[in-house]
N, C-alpha and C positions, 0 to 999 in steps of 0.2 A: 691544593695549596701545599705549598714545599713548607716542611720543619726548619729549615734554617733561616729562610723570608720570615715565618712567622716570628719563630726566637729575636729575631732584629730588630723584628717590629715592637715588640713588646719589651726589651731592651730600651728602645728609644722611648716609650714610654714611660717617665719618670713616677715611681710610685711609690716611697717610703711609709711606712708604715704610718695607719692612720688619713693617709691622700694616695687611695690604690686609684677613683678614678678611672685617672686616664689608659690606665693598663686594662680595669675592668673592660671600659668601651672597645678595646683593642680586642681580647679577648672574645667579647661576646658578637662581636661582627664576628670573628673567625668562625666560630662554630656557627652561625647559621650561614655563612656562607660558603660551608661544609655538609650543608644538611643535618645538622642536629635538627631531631623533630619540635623541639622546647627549648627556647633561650631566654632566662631570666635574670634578672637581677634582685637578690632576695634583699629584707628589710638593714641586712649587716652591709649590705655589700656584695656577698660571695655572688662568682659567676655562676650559674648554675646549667647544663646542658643537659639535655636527656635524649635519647634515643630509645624507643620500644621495640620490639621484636617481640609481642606475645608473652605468653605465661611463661613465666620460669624465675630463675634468681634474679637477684639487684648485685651490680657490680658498682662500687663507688669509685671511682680512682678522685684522688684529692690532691691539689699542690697550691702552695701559698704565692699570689702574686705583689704582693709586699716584699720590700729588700729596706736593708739598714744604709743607711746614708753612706753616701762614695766619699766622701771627705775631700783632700784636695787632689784635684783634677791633674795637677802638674806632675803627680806621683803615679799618674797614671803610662802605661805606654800607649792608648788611644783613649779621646773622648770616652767619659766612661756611661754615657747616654748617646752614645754613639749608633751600638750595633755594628761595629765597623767588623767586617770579615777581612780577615791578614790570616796566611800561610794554615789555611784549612779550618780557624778558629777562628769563635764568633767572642767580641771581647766587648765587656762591660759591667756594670752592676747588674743583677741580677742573671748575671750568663747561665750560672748555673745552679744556681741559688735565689728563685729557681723556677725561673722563665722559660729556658729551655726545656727541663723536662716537664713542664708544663704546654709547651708546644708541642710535643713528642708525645704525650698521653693522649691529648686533645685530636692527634693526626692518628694514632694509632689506635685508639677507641674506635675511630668513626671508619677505620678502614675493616677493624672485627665485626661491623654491622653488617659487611657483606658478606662476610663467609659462614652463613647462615645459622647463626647464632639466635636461642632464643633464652626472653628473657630483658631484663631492663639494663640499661647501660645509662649512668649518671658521671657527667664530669663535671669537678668542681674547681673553681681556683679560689679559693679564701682568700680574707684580708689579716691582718694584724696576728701574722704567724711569729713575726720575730718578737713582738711583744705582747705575752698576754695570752693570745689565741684563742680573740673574740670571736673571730669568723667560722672558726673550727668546732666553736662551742655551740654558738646560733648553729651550726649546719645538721650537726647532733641531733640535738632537737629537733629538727623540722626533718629528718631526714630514714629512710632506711636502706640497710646494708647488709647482703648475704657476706660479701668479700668484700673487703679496703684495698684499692691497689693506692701508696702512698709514695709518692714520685721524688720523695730528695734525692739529692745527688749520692750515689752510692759506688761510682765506676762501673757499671754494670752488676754489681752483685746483688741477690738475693739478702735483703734484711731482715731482721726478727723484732727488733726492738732498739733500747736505749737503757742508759741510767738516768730516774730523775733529776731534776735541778730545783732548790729551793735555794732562796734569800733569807740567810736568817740574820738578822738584828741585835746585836749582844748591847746592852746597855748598862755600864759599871759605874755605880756611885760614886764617891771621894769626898774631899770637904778641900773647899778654898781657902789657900791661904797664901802669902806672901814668900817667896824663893829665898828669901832671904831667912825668913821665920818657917822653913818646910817640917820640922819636928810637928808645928800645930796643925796643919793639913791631913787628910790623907790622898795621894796619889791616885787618882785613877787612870792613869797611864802605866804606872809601875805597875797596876790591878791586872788591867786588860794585858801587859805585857806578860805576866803569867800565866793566865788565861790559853794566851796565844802559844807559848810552850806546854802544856797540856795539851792543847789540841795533835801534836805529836805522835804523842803514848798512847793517844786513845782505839782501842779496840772498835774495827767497823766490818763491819760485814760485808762478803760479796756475795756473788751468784754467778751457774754457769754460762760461758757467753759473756756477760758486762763484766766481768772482773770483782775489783772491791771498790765500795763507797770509797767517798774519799770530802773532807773540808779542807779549804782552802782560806785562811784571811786574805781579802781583799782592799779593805781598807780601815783607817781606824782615823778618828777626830777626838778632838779633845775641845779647841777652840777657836777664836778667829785668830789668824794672825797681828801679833801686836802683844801677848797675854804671856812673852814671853819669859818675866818675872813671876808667874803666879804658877803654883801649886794649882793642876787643873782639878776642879769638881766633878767633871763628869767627862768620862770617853765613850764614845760609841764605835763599835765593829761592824762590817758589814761580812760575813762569811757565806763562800759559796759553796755549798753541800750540793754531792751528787750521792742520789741514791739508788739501792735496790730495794725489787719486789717484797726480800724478805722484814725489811723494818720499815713501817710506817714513822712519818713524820713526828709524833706525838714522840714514838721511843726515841728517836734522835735525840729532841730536844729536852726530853727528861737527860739523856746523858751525855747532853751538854752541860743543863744545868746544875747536873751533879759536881760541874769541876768548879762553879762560884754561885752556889745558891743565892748568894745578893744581888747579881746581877740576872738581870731584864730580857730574858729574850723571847722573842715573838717573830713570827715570818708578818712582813708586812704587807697590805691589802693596796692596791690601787684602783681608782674608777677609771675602767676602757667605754668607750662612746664611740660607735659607727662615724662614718666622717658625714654623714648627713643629720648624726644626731638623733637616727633614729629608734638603735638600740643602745643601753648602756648594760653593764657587769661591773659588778664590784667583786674584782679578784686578788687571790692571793696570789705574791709573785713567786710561784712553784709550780711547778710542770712533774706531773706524777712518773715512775720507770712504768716503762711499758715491754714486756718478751711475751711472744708468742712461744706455747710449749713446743720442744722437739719432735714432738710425737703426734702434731697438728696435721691431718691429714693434707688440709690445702698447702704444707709444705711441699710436698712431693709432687703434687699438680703442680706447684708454682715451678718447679728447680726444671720437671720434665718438659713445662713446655720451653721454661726458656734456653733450656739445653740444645733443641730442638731449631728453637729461633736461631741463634746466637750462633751454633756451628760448631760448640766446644761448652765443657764441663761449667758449671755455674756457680761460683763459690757461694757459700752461707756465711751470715756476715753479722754484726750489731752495729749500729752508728756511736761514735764516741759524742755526739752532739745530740741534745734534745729537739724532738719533734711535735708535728700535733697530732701524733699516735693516740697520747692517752687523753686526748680530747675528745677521740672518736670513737676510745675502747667503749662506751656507752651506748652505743648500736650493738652491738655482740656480738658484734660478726670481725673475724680473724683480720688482722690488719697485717700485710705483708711488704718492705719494702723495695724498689726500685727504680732507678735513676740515671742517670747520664752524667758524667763529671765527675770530675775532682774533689772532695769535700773538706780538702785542705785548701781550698783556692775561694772559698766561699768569704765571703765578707774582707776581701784584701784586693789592693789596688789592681793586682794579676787576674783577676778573676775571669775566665773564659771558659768555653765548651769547644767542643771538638766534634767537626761536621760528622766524621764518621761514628763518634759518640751517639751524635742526634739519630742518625739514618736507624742505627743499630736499637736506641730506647724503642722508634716508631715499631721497630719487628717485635722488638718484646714488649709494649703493651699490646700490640693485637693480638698475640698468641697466648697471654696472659688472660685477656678476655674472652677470647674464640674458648679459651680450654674450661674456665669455669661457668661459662655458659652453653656448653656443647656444640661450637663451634669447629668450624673446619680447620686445620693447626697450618 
């Protein structure tokens, strides 16, 4: 089965998060009509494939076949559930974000099973990666893992990790009163706007590789539109915090609250639900940082064989974007990542892959897998 047929397919495939389906079924014919030994569809959703070769390690490779809504079509320069191939790139939602290297692990796995590899080989495509990361959470648990090969789109490079993202909630008192009589009120829009110039000055910490933390307001409410004579009682912020290894969430939000102890803030909880209903999680909307140390052995496996594949030096890299790394940090096993694509092109009407991208991921996962499983390079 060609990587680029496949990517098209599963392109064409409509599957935003929450309704993976029809991508599932797409998937999971591929791999058995590939020879995967095991093709399932576990209780969340995820695809799951296995391939045995005897005693030895479990290799996971994982990628999310969920994408976030294409939005309007007209903004597109082809159908964006098309699959349409134009001047050597495959274009659509989830071209490279990330169907395609989901097709390229899935082809390049099952081609390391022949070059005498032993040991277990598990590929996974998850659901509800861009929200939540249900599928990645279920696969945790039901699953193990010597090595995580983890396929976002990276350009070919070698990745270690991410900075967290958390949603935090600021919620600022006031007292209602009349615009006109604004002395008897107090503002909680004047509140939160202080608030917001504090978040400024505030001292954050980085780490090496991911840089520094950083909070971002993202939006702020007061009331409905119409209330435009009233002194508001209450605003809420939404801030989007990235973090690192070195401060847990807890210190964060202590020294947030230090800059308006009256006000409210909490990271807020959603319930995620399989699209069959079959599993549910009641999550917080934060996604933990995730770095692998420098000094990780399976670094050096990883860079050499893909040096090897690839024909040229392999840069080490962190993704600016969160993933479902530290969904999976919970198997123990070093999660490394790799990809095909652009990862500025991800979630934007442009979004495509590039065939020699795909051809090139297919060489480095096989050689990523032949090398942790003592395979032939």
């Amino acid at each position: 089965m060609d990587v680029v047929e496949l990517t098209r397919a599963l392109v064409r495939a409509e599957s935003p998060t929450g309704r993976e389906s029809p991508a599932a079924a797409v998937l999971a014919a591929a791999l058995e009509a590939i020879g995967y030994d095991d093709v399932t569809i576990d209780p969340a959703g995820n695809v799951i494939g296995v391939i045995e070769r005897g005693e030895g390690p479990t290799v996971l490779l994982n990628g999310h076949i969920d994408t976030v809504p294409a939005g309007d079509p007209e903004r597109w320069p082809h159908p964006p559930f098309g699959g349409v191939l134009d001047g050597g790139r495959v274009f659509g939602r989830g071209a490279c974000d990330m169907k395609g290297p989901v097709a390229a692990m899935a082809i390049g796995a099952r081609l390391a099973a022949e070059a005498g590899v032993f040991g277990r080989i598990v590929m996974s495509g998850v659901v509800q990666e861009e929200i939540g990361g249900l599928g990645a959470r279920y696969l945790a648990g039901t699953q193990h893992a010597d090595v995580v090969i983890l396929g976002e789109p990276s350009d070919l490079r070698l990745m270690l990790g991410h900075r967290g993202r958390c949603e935090v909630r600021a919620v600022f008192p006031g007292r209602l009163a009349h615009a006109g009589r604004a002395s008897l009120g107090e503002n909680a829009l004047t509140r939160a706007a202080r608030f917001v110039t504090a978040l400024d000055a505030l001292p954050l910490p980085s780490a090496p590789r991911l840089g520094s933390a950083s909070v971002t307001p993202t939006s702020l409410v007061t009331m409905p539109r119409g209330g435009t004579n009233v002194v508001p009682g209450s605003a809420e912020l939404a801030i989007d915090c990235r973090s690192v290894p070195t401060e847990p969430r807890e210190a964060l939000l202590e020294r947030l609250r230090a800059l308006d102890p009256g006000a409210d803030l909490s990271v807020p909880e959603e319930v995620f639900t399989s699209e069959d209903g079959a599993v549910h999680m009641t999550l917080p909307r934060e996604n933990l940082p995730y770095l692998l140390a420098e000094d990780h052995p399976s670094i050096g496996v990883a860079r050499r064989a893909l040096t090897a594949a690839l024909g040229r030096p392999v840069e080490v890299d962190t993704w600016w974007f969160a993933t479902d790394a530290p969904h999976l940090a919970s198997l123990g096993a070093p999660i490394l990542g790799f990809g095909p694509g652009d990862p500025e092109l991800a979630h934007t009407s442009a979004e495509h892959v590039s065939v020699e991208a795909l051809h090139a991921a297919v060489d480095g996962y096989r050689a990523l897998v032949s090398a942790f499983l003592g395979g032939r390079p």
